[in-house]
MOPAC internal coordinates of N, CA, C and O (Angstrom, degrees):
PM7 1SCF
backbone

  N    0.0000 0     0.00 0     0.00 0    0    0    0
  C    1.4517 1     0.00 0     0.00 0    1    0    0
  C    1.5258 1   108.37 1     0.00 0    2    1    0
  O    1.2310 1   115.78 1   -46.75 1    3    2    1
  N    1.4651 1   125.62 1   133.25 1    3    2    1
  C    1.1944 1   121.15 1   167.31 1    5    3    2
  C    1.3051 1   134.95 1   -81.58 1    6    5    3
  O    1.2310 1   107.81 1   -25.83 1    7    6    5
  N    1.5144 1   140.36 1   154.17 1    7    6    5
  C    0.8410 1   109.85 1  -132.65 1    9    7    6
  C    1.6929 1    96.29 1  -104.22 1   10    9    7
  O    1.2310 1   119.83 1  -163.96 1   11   10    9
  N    1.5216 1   117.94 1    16.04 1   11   10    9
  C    1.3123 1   116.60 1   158.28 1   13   11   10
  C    1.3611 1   125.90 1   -72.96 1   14   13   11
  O    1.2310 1   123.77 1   168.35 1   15   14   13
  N    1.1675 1   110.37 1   -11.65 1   15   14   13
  C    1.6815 1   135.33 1  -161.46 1   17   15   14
  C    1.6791 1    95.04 1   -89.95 1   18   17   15
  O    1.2310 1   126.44 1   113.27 1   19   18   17
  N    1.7439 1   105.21 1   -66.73 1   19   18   17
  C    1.5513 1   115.29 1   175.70 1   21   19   18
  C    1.3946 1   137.00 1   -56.27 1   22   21   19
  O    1.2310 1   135.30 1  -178.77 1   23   22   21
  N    1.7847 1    88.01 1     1.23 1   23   22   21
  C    1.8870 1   104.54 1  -172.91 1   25   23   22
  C    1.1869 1    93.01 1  -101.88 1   26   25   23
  O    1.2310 1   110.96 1   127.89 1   27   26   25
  N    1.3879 1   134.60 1   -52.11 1   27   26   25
  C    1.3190 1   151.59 1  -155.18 1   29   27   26
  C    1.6568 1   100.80 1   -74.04 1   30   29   27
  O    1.2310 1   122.18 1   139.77 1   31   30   29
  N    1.6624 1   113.44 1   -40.23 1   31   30   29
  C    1.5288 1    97.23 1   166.57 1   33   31   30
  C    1.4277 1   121.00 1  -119.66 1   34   33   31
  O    1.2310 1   126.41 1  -136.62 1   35   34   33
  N    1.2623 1   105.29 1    43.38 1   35   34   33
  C    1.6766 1   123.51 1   141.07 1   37   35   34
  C    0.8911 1   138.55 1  -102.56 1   38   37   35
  O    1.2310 1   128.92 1   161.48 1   39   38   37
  N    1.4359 1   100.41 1   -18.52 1   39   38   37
  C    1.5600 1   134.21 1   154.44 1   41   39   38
  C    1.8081 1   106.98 1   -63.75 1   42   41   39
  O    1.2310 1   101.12 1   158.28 1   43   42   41
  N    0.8680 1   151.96 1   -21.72 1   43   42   41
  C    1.6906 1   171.16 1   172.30 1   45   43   42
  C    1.5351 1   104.75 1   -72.87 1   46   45   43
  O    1.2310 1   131.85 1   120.42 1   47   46   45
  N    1.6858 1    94.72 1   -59.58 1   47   46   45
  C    1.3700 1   115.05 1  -159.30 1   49   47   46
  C    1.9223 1   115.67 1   -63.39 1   50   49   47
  O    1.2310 1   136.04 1   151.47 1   51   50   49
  N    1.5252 1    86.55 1   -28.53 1   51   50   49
  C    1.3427 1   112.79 1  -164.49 1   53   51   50
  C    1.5831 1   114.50 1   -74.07 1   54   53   51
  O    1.2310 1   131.11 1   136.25 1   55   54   53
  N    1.6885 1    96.17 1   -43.75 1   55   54   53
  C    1.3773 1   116.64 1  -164.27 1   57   55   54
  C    1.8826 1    99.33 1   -95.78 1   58   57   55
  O    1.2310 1   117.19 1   178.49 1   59   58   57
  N    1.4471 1   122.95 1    -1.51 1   59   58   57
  C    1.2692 1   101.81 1   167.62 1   61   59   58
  C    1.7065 1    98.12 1  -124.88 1   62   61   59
  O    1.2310 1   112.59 1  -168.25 1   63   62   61
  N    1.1878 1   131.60 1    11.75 1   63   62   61
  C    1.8683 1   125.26 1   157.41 1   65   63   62
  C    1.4629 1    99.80 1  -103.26 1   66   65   63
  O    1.2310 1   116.86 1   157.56 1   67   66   65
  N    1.2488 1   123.58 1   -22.44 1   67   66   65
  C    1.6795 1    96.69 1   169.13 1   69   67   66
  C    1.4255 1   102.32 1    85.80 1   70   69   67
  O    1.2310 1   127.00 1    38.78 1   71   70   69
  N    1.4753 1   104.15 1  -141.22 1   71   70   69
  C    1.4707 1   115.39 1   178.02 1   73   71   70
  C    1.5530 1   109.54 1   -66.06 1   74   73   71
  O    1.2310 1   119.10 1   170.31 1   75   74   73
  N    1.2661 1   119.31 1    -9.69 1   75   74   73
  C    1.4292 1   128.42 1   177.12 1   77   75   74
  C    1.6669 1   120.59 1   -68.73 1   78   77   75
  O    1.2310 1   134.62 1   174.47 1   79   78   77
  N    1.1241 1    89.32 1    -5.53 1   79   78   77
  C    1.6046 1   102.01 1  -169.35 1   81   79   78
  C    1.3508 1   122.46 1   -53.51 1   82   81   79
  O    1.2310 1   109.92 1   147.51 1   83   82   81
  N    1.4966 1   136.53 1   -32.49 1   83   82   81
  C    1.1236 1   133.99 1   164.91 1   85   83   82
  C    1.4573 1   128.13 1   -56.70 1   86   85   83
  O    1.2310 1   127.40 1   161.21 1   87   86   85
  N    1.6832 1   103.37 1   -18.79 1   87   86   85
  C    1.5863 1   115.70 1  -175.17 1   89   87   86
  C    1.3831 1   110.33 1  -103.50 1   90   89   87
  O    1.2310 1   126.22 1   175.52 1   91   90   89
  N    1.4505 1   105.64 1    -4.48 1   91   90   89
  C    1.5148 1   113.16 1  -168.81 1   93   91   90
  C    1.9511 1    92.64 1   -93.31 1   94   93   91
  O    1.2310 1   129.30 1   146.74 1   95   94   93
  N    1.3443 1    99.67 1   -33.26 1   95   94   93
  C    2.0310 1   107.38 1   171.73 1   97   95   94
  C    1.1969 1   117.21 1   -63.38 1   98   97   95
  O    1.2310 1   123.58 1   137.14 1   99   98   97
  N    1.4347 1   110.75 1   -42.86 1   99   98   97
  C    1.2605 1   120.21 1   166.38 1  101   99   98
  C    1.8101 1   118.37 1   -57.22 1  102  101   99
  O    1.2310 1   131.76 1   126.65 1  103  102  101
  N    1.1907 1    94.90 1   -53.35 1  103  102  101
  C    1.9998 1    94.21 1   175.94 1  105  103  102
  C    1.2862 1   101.60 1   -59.89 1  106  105  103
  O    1.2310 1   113.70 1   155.62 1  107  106  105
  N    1.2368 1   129.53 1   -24.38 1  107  106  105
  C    1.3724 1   109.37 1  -146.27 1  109  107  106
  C    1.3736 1    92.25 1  -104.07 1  110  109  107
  O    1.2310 1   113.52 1   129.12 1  111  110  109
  N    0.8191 1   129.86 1   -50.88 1  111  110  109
  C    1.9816 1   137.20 1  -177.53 1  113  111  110
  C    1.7021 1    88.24 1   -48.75 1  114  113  111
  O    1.2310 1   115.07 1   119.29 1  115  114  113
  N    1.4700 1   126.96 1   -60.71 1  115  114  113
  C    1.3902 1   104.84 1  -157.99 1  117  115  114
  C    1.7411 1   115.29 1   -97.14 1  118  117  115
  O    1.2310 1   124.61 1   173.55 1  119  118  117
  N    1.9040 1   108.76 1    -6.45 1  119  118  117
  C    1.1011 1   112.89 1   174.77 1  121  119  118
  C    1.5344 1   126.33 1  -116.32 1  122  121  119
  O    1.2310 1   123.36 1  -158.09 1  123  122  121
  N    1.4584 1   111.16 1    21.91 1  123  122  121
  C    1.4343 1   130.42 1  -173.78 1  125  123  122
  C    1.0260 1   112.85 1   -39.98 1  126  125  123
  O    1.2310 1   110.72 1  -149.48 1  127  126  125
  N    1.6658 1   135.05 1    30.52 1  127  126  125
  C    1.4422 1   118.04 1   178.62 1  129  127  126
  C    1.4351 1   109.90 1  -133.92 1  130  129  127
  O    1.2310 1   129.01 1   -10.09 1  131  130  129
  N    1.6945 1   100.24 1   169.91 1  131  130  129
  C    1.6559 1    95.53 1  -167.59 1  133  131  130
  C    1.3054 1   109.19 1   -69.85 1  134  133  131
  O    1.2310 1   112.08 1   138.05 1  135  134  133
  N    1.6410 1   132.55 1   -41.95 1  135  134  133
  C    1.2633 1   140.62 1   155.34 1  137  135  134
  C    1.8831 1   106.63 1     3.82 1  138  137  135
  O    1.2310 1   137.19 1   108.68 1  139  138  137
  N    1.3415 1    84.31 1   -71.32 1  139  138  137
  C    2.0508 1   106.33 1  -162.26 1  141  139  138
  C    1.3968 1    89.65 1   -64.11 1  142  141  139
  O    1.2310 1   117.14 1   115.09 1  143  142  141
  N    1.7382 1   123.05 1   -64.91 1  143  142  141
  C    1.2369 1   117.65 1  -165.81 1  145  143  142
  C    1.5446 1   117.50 1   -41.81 1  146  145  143
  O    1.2310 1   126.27 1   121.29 1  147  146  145
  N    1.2244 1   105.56 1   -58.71 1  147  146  145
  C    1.7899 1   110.48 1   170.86 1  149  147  146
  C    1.8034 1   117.45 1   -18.24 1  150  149  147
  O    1.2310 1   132.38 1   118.49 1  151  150  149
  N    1.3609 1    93.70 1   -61.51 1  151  150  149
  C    1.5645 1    93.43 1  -174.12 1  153  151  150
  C    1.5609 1   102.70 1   -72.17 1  154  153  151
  O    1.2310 1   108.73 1  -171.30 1  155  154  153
  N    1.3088 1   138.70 1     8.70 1  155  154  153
  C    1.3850 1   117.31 1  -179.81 1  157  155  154
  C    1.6251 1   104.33 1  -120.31 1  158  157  155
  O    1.2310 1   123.39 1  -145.70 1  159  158  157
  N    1.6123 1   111.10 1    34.30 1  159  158  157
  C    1.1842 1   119.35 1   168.36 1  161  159  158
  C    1.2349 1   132.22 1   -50.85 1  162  161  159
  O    1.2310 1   123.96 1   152.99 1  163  162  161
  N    1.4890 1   110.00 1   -27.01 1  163  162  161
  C    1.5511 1   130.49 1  -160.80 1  165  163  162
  C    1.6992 1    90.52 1  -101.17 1  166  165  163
  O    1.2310 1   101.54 1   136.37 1  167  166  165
  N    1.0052 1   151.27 1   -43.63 1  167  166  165
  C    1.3447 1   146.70 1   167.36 1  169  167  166
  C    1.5950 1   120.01 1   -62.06 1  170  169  167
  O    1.2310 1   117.64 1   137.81 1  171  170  169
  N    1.4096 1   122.11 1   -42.19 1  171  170  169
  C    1.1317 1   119.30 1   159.80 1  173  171  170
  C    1.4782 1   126.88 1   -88.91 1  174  173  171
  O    1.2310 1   113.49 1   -13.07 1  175  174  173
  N    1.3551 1   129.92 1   166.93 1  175  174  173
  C    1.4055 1   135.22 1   168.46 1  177  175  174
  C    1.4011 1   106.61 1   -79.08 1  178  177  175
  O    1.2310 1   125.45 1   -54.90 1  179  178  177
  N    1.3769 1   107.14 1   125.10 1  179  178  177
  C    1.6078 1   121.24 1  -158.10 1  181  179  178
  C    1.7754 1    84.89 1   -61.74 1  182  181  179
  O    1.2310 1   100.02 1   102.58 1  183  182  181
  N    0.8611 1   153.74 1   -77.42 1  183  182  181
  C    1.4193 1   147.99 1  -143.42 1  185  183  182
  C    1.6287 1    95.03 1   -46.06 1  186  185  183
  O    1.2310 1   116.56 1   109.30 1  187  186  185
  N    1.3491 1   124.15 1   -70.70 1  187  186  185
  C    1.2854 1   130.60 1   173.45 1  189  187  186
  C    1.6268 1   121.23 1   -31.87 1  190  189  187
  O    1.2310 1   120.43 1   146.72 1  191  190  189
  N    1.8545 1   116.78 1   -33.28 1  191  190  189
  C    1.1595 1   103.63 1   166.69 1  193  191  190
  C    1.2966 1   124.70 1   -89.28 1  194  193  191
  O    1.2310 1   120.93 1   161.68 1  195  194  193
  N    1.1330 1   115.82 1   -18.32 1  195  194  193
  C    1.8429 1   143.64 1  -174.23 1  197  195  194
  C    1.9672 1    83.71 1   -60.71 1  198  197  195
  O    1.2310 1   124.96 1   122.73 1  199  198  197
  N    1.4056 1   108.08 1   -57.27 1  199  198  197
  C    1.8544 1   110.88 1  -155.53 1  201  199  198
  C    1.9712 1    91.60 1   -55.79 1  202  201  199
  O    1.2310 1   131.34 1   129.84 1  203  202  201
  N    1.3288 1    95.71 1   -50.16 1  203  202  201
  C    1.7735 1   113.18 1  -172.78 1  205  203  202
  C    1.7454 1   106.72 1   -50.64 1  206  205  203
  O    1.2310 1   116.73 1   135.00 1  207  206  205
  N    1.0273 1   123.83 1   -45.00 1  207  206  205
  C    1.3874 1   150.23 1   132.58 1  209  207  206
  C    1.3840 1   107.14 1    21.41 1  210  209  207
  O    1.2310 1   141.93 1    83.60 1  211  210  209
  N    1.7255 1    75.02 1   -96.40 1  211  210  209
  C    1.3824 1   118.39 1  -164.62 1  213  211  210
  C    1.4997 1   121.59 1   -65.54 1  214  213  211
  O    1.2310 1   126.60 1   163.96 1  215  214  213
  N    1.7354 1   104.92 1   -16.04 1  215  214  213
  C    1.5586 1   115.27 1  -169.92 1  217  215  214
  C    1.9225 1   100.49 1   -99.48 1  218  217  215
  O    1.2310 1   129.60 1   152.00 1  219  218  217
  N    1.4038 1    99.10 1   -28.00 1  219  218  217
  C    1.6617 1   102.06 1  -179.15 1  221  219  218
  C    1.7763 1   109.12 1   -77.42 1  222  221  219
  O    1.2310 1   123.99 1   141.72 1  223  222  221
  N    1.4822 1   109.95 1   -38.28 1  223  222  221
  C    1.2556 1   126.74 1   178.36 1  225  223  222
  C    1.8531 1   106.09 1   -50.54 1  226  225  223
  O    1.2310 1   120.24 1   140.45 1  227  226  225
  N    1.3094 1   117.15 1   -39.55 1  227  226  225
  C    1.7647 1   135.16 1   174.78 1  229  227  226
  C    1.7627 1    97.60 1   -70.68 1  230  229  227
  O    1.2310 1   119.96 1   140.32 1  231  230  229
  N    1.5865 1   117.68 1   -39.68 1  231  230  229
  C    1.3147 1   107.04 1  -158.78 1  233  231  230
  C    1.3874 1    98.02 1   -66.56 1  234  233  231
  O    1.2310 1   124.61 1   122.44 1  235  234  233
  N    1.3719 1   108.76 1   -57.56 1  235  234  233
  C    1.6594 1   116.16 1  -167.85 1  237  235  234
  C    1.3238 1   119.86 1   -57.58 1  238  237  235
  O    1.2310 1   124.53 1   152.01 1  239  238  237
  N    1.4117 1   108.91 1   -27.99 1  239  238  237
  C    1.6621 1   120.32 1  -173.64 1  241  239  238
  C    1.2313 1   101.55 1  -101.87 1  242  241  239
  O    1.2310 1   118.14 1  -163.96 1  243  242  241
  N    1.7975 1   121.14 1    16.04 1  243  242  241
  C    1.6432 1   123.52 1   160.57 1  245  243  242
  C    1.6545 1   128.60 1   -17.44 1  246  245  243
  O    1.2310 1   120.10 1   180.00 1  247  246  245

């Protein structure tokens, strides 16, 4: 992943955990996949995970 890609959805990550944000770096560095994302539907606003989705779904299919 580049790291314009990893700014842009930490930038996502940031703006829907809030003050949560250090734990949201933490999920995301060790749980970066759509698999994991799925189950954290109920914590995020489904559009917001659908976009997260949708940007990893481009990475892999690079």
């Amino acid at each position: 992943m580049d790291d314009e890609l990893y700014e842009e959805i930490m930038l996502m990550i940031e703006k829907a955990w809030g003050r949560n944000f250090d734990n949201a770096k933490r999920f995301f560095r060790s749980k970066g996949k759509v698999s994991t994302l799925e189950k954290y539907k109920r914590k995020w606003r489904k559009e917001f995970v659908e976009d997260i989705i949708e940007i990893i779904d481009k990475v892999e299919l690079g």
